[in-house]
Structures are given as structure tokens and as C-alpha cells.
N, C-alpha and C positions, 0 to 999 in steps of 0.2 A: 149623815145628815147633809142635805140639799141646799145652802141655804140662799143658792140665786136661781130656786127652781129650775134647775136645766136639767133635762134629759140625758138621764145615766146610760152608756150604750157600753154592754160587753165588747172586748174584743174581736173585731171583724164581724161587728153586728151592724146591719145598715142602719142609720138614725131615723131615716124617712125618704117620704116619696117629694118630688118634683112637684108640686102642689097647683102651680100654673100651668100644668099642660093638663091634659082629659085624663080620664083614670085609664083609658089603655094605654099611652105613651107613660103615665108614672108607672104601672105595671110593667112595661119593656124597658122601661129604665131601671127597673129594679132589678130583674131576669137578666140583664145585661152590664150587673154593676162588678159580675167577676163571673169566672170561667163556669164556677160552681156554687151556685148559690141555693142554700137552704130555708125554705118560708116555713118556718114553726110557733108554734105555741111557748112564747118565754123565748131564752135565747140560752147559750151554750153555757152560762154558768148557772143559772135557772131556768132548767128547762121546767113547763108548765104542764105537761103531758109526757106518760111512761114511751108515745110513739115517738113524741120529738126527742126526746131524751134519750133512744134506744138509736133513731136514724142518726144524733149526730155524735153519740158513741163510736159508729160503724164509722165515720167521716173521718174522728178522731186515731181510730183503730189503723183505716188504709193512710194515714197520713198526708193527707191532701190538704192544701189551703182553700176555704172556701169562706162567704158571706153568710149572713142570716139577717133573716128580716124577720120579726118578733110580731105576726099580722093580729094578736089582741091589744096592739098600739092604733091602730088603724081600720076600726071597723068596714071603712070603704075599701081600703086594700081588698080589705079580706073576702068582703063576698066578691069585689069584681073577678080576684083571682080563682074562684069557683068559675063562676063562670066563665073566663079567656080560657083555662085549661081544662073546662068540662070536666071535672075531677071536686067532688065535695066535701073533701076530705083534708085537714092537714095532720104532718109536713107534706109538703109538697118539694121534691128533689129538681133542680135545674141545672142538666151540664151542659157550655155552649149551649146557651139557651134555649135549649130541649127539656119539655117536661120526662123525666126521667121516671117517676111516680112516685106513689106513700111509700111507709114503715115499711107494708108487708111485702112491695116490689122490690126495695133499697135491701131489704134483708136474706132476699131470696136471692138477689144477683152475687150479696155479698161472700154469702152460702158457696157459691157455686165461680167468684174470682170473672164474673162477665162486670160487676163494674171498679175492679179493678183497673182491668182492661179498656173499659169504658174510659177510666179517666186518667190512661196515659196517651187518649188520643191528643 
């Protein structure tokens, strides 16, 4: 129980966006809040979807530190991030603030140790 209504944030979950700048600079501030940051559905102790659940498994798995931003907190988040990364789909992967892509790109590179490699640059 909540009871000074405050927003409960997982572990290295981002809380929110920057709300006084335009929705592209809270989006680059979110993409930019750490090295590797995961935009999913729920966050890493509830995930909300088997893709964000299975992308931040892998995350879990290569042992990397990274953020999450929980974009069914945020309905504007969320479509603007459709649109800045042309991609309509979440999670949505960010290293160095590079769209990285979804589940099935996160899982294929994982497959195959290229984002490994990826993220000891």
C-alpha cells in the first residue's frame, strides 16, 4: 500500500520524462539517461508483455546495467517514441543512444554474442 500516492519505480526504472521541455528533448532525455536503456511494457519486476519480459531476461542474462522506462506510464512517451525511432513496436533496445531494435532483433544478436559485443563497446 501507497498511502502518499507516489509512484512506485523498480530498480533502475526511470520515474518519468522532463515534462517542461517538447516531447523530442524528454525522449532524448530518456535515450540518454544511461548507456543502455530499455523502453518496455511494465518494468523488470513486472514485466507487462512475454517480449519485454524475454528482452530484459537477455539484459539480465549478458549482465549489463541498464534503465527502463515503463512507456504504459506515459501514453505520450509512448507514441512519440513510435514515431522518433520509426519502429512500432515495443521494447524498444537503446545503447549509446542508438536504437538497437525489439525482442526479435535483441534475441537474434543475443543468439549469435554480436550484442555482447555491442555492449562492451
Amino acid at each position: 500500500m501507497n498511502p502518499f500516492n507516489v509512484m512506485q519505480t523498480a530498480p533502475n526504472e526511470i520515474a518519468g520524462a522532463d515534462k517542461s521541455k517538447s516531447l523530442k528533448e524528454q525522449i532524448e532525455g530518456l535515450i540518454k539517461a544511461d548507456k543502455v536503456v530499455l523502453f518496455m511494457k511494465g518494468n523488470v519486476n513486472m514485466p507487462q508483455c512475454g517480449f519485454s519480459a524475454n528482452t530484459s531476461a537477455i539484459l539480465n542474462q549478458v549482465g549489463v546495467g541498464y534503465k527502463t522506462f515503463n512507456i504504459l506510464s506515459d501514453q505520450d512517451i509512448r507514441q512519440g517514441l513510435k514515431e522518433y525511432s520509426n519502429w512500432p513496436t515495443f521494447p524498444q533496445l537503446y545503447i549509446n543512444g542508438e536504437l538497437v531494435g525489439g525482442n526479435d532483433i535483441v534475441t537474434e544478436m543475443y543468439k549469435t554474442g554480436e550484442l555482447q559485443k555491442l555492449l562492451q563497446k
